[in-house]
N, C-alpha and C positions, 0 to 999 in steps of 0.2 A: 291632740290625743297623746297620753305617756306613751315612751316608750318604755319597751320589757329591761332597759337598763335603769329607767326613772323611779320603774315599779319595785325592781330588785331594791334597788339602795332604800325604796322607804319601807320596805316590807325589814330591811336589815335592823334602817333606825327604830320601827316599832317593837321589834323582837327586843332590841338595847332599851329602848324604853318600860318595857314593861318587865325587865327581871331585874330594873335597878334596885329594887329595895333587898329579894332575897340574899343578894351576895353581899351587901355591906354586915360589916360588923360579928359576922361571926366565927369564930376559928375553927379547925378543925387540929391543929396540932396536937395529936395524940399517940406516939407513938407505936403504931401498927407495924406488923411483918412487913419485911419490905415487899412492896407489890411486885406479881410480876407485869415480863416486858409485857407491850399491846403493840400491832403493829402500829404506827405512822400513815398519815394523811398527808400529802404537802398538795399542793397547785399542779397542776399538768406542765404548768410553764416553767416549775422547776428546776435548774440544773442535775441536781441530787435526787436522783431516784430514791425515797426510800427503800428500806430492806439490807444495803451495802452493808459488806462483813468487815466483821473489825475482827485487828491479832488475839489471838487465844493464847494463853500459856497457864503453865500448871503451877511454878513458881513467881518464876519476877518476872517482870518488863520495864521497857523505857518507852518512853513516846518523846518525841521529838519534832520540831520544824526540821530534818537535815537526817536522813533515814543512818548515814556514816558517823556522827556522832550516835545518834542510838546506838547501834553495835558498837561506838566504845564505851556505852556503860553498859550495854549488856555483857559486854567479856569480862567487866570485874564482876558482875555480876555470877557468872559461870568460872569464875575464878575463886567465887567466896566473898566478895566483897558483900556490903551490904548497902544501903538504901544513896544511903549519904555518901559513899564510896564512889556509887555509881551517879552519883546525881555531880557530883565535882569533875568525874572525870567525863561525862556527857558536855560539861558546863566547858570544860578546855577545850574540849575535842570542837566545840561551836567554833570558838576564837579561831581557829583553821579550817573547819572545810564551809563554815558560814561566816565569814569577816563583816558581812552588813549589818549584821547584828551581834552576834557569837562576840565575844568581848576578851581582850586585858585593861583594854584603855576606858572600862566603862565601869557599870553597875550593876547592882541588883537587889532581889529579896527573897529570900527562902524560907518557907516553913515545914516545919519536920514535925512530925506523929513518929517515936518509935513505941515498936511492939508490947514495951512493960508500959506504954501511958505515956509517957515521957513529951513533953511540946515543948517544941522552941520556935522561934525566930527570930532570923540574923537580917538584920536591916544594912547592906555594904552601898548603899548608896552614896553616888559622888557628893563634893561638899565642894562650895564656892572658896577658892582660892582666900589664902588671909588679907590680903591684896582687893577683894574686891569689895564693891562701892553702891551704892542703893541707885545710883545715877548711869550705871557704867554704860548701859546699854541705847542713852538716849543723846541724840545730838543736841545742838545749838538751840534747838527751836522748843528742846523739849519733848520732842519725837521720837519714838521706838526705833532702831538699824535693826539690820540685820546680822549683827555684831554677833547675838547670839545664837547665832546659828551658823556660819560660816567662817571658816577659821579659826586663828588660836587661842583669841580670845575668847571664843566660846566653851572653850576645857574645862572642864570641872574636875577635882582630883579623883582619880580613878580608886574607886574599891573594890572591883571584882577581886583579884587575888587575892590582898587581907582577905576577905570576907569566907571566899572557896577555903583558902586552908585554913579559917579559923573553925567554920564548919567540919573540916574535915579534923581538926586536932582532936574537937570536941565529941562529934558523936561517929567520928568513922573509927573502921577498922583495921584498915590497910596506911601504909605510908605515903605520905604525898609524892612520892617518887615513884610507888606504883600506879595511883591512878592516874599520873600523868603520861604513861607509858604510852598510852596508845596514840594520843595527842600527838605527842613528840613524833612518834613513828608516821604518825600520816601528814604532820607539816615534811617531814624526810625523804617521804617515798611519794609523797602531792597525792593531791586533791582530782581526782577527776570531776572533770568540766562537764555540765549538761548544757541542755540547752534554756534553762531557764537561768542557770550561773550566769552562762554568756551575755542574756540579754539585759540581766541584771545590770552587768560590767559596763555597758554599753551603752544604758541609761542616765546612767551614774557614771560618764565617762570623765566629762568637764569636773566634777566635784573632787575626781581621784587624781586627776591630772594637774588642779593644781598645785597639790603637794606633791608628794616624793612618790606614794601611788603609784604612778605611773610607771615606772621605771621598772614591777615589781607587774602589774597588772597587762600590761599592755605593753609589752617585751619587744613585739617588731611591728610597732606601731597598729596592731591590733588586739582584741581580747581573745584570749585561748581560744584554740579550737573545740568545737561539742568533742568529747571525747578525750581530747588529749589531758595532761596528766601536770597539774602547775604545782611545783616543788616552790616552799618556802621558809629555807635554809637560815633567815634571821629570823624568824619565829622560832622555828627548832631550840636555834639556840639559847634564846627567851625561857623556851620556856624550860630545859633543860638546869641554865641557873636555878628558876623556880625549883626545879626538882632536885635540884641538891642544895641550896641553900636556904629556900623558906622563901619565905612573901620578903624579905628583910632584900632578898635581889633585888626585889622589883623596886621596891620605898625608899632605901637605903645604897643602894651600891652602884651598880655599874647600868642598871636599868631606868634608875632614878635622874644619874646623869643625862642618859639618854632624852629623857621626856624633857629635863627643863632645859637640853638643847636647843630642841627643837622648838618651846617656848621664845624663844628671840634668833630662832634661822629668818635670817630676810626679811627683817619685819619693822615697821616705824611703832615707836611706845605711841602706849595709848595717852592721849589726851582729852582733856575736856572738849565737845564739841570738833573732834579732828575728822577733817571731812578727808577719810581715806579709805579705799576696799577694804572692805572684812578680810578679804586672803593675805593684805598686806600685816593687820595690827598683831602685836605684839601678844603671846597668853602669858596669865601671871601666875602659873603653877611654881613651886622655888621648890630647892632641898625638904627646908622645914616642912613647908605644907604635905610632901610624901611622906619625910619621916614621922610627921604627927599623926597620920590619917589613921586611926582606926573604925572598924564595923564595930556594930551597935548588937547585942544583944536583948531582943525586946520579948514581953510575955505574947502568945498571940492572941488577937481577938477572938470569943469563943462567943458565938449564939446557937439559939435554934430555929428551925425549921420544918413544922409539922411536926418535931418526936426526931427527927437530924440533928447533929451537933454537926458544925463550923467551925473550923480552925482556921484564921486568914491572917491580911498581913496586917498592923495597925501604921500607924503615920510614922513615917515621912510617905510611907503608903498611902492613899484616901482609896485605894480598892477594894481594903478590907471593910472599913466602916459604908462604903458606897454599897455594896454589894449589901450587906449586911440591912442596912435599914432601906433598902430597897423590895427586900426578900419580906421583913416583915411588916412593911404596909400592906405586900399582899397577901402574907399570910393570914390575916384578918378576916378575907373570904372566906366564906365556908369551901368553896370548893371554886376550882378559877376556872373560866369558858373555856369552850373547846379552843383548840391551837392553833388553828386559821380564822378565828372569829374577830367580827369588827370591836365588839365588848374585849376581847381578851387584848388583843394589842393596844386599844386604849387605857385600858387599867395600868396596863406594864409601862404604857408612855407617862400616863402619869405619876405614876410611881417613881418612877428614873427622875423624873423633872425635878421631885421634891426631895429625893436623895440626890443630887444634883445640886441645887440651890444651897446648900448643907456644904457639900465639898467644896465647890467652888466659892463660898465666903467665911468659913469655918476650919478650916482643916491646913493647915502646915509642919513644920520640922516641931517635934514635942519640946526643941530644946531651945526654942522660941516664941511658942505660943502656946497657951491652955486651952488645949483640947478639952471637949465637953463628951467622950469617949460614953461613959457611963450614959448619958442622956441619950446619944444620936441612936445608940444601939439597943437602946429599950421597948419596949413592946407597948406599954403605955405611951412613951413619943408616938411612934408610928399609929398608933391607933389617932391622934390628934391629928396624924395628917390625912388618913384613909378618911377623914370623918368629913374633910372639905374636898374628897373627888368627887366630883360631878360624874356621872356614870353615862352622862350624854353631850358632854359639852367638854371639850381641851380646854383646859388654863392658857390664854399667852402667857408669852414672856411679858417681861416688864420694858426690856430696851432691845434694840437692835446689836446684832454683831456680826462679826466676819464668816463667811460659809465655812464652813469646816471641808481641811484638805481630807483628800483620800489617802491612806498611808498604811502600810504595815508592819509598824516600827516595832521591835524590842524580839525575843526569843524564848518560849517558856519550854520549859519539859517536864516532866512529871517521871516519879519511879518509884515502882514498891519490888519488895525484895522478899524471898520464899519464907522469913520470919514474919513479914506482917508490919516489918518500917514501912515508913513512906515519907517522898518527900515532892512538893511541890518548888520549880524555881519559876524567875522570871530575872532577865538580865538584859542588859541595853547598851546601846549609843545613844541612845534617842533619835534625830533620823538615822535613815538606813546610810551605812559609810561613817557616821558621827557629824564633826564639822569637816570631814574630809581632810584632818591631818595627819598622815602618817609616818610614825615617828622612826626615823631612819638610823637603820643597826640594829632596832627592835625588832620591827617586822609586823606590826598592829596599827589600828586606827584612833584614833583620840575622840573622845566621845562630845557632844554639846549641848550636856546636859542645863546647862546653864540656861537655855530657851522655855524651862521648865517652871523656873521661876515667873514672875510678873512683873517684865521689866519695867513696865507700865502700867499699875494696875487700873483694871477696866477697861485695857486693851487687848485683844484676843491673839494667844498666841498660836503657833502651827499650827495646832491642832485645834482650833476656834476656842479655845478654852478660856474664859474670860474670868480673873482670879483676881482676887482684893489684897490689898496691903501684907493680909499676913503672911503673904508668900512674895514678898519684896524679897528681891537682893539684900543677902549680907552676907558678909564672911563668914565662913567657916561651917555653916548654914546648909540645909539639905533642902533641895528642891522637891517641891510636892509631887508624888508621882501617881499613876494610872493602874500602876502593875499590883496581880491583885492573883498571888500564887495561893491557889484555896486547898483542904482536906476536909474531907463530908465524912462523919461518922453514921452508923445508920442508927436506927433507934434501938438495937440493943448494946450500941457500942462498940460496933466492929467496923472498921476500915471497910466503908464505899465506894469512895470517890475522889479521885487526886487530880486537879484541873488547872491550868492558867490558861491566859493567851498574851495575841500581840496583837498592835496595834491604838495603841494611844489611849484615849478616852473612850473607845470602842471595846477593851477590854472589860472594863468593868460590866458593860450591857453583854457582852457576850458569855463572861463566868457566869453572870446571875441566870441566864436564858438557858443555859445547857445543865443549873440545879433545877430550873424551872421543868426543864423538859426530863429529866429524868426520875423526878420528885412528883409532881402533877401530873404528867402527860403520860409518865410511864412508856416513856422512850426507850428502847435501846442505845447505850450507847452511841452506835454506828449512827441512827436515826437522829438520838439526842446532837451531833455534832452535826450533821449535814441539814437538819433541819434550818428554814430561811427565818434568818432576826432582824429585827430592827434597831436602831439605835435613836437617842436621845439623849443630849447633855445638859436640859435650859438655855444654854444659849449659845449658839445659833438659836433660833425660835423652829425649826426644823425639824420632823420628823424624819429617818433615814431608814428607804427598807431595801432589800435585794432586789436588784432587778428579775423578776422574773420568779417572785418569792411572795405575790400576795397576788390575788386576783382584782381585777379592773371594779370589779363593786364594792370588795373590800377598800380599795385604795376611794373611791370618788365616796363611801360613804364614810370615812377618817375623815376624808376634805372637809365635808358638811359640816363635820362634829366639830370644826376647828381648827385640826391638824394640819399642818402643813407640810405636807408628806412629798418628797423627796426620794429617785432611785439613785442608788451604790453599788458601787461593782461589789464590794461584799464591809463583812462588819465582822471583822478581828479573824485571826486564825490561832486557833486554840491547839493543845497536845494534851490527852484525857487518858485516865486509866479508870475502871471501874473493875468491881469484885461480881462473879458470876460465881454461879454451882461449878466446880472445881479446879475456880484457877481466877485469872486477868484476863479484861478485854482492855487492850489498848489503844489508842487509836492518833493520828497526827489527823489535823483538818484538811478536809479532801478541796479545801481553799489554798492548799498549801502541796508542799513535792516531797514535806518528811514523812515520816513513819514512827511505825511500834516495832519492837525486838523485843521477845520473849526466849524465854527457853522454861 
């Protein structure tokens, strides 16, 4: 005799079998009013109660992973500043009261919407040392280390700074010396400790400790106390240079010294096959390579979505183009299943797989490989790929790979300003802490971006991401990246929606799923971000959902369908602004302990 769980999953799979034909193939992109909210459906088992309120404001706001950094772009914000003003001085204020992400020693990508029209993006991602080598990363046998991830040889040249004050030359309003005010003031007067700082510290204790870290974190041989108040006196003065001489301190002068210090403190050079710890080798960042480094100025990718315009990032990004022909495979649907539905999360899995398969063997630094930009993001592509979803059956993969880590790497924030700028960031170590080197007299962490690359390709890096040749190592070269800072225009052209997040290749499934949910679902905000996702890269062969974010029938009749469905403590933590009837909702992921500031 069934039971009432055997009955459920086939009564699911019948409903998915019999509405396969209406939903393929037809669009409904037509640019309608924007709908209003509805509320939100999630699971009982949920974390996230729908309904939760998100920051209202009548002017600007900032959303943030780090609620302290918000309030310092909200105060140039309430100073006058404007979108880009407040989105550099948010981006400093990271590097001090969020060190595991918050960056000098890193990267990133911003794209800007201002008020007359105006787009940009600034691609400041790290670049592989001149110095390095298509092999660097593999020993004797031919075999991947852990090289690029630990230690100094995993440095990649830092662009967050160029990048902030070339953004801010170009579309801010204020001087870099004001919006690093606040920065500076709160490396000066510290950081209050939570309890989730602490545990952070804590976890990440061994990786801070083997460099100089430690001395700076872990003061009398523990991490701050919840509460107490950690002053960081060689930041300050970091960044205080910054503020009176240009990004020229950090690449050029007495900061620059610093970094290719600490490049050969204690360390054996690297050699071919040198069977030595990662914390020992040598990184090959030099003068030249600071003084050469500059951020890229690139046009940004521009699709639609139903009657939406999308503003994202394009490559050395793949978040923009990932998200992008992910969105318009399903755009194809006439109308896409409800939001806890076994049909809807399979569509979405497979959708991701084949924007997926695209990234990960198509997609690197533009000034290395030809990008097929024009094709991946066309509407007629994606229509070639919707055309071979099975509407009852998962695709495998084609090969096996490594499980994909849990992580919540990188930092975005998002800001619009009482004009109607707007600017999405996203900026990194890549893991949390970087490679754990921190560069002493500076007062920051060195980033390891280098792990981004395919040191081996067809072998899976940290984040299971299995990447082809065109994302080898080589000099001077920009490692492929996840981060995928997005601007949603609505269909009559007016500033919607300003979103990223963090977390790896979990990012891109999580921008696309919170356009999903407030575009289809007609989510709230609040809703739109607390709502359970799933994730999908191609390979792992892995479906990834929340624990406690789909129901037991939904999950066993995925199983049937193919999917190999898998739970996660969660999938990316994002920072969202949306446009309401009169004003910003803003919002940090209740995944996370940052916030919104408005005024």
């Amino acid at each position: 005799m069934k039971t009432s769980l055997q009955l459920n999953i086939g009564v699911l799979l019948l409903v998915t079998a019999c509405i396969r034909i209406p939903f393929l193939n037809k669009s409904n992109a037509t640019g309608a009013e924007v709908p209003a909210r509805v509320p939100a459906q999630f699971p009982a088992t949920w974390k996230f109660a729908p309904g939760r309120a998100a920051t209202f404001a009548p002017n600007g706001m900032v959303a943030a992973n780090h609620k302290p950094a918000a309030e310092a772009g909200a105060e140039i914000l309430r100073a006058g500043g404007n979108a880009v003003d407040a989105a550099v001085a948010t981006a400093f204020a990271l590097a001090v009261s969020f060190p595991e992400a918050g960056n000098l020693g890193g990267g990133g990508f911003m794209v800007i919407r201002m008020a007359d029209g105006r787009t940009a993006a600034i691609d400041y991602r790290e670049t592989a040392p001149a110095a390095s080598t298509r092999n660097m990363y593999l020993d004797a046998a031919g075999n991947a280390t852990d090289g690029s991830l630990v230690g100094r040889l995993a440095s990649g040249v830092p662009g967050a700074v160029a990048g902030l004050a070339e953004a801010q030359r170009k579309y801010g309003s204020m001087s870099l010396a004001h919006v690093l005010a606040p920065a500076i003031r709160m490396a000066e007067e510290g950081v209050v400790i939570d309890s989730v700082y602490r545990a952070l510290l804590l976890d990440y204790r061994r990786r801070i400790e083997s460099y100089a870290g430690g001395a700076v974190f872990f003061q009398d041989g523990d991490a701050p106390a919840v509460g107490s108040s950690l002053k960081l006196p060689e930041l300050a003065s970091t960044l205080k240079l910054i503020a009176r001489d240009g990004p020229r301190a950090f690449y050029e002068g007495a900061i620059a010294d610093q970094i290719v210090a600490e490049m050969s403190r204690d360390c054996d050079a690297q050699k071919p096959g040198l069977a030595v710890a990662s914390v020992r080798r040598c990184g090959l960042i030099t003068k030249k390579d600071l003084a050469t480094y500059k951020p890229e100025w690139r046009q940004p990718i521009r699709t639609t979505y139903r009657g939406y315009a999308m503003l994202t990032m394009p490559p050395a990004s793949s978040g923009g183009i990932t998200v992008s022909e992910t969105l318009n495979i399903l755009e194809g649907f006439h109308s896409l299943p409800s939001f806890g539905s076994v049909l809807y999360k399979h569509l979405l899995r497979e959708s991701l797989q084949r924007a997926f398969i695209d990234r990960n063997t198509t997609l690197a630094d533009p000034a290395f490989a030809a990008i097929p930009l024009v094709r991946l993001t066309s509407k007629t592509y994606a229509e070639g790929l919707r055309k071979a979803i099975d509407s009852i059956q998962a695709r495998p993969a084609p090969t096996a790979a490594a499980a994909m880590r849990e992580g919540m790497e990188t930092t975005p924030h998002s800001v619009v300003d009482k004009w109607g700028n707007a600017v999405s960031v996203t900026t990194t170590l890549n893991s949390l802490f970087g490679n754990g080197v921190y560069v002493r007299g500076a007062g920051f962490f060195m980033n390891n971006t280098m792990d981004d690359f395919a040191a081996k390709p067809g072998t899976a890096n940290q984040f299971g991401l299995v990447q082809g040749e065109q994302n080898a190592v080589a000099a001077n070269k920009r490692a492929l990246s996840a981060m995928s800072p997005t601007i949603v225009l609505d269909p009559r052209g007016e500033l919607f929606l300003v979103v990223g997040g963090r977390g790896g290749p979990r990012i891109i499934t999580s921008v696309a799923q919170i356009i999903l949910n407030v575009i289809d679902h007609r989510m709230s905000l609040a809703d739109a971000m607390s709502a359970p996702r799933i994730h999908h890269q191609w390979l792992p062969d892995s479906t990834y959902y929340e624990r406690g974010g789909l129901t037991p029938e939904v999950i066993s009749a995925l199983n049937m369908t193919g999917h190999k469905m898998n739970p996660t403590s969660g999938v990316a933590i994002n920072a969202a602004i949306m446009r309401v009837k009169g004003g910003w909702e803003g919002m940090d992921d209740p995944r996370s302990h940052g916030g919104a500031v408005g005024y």
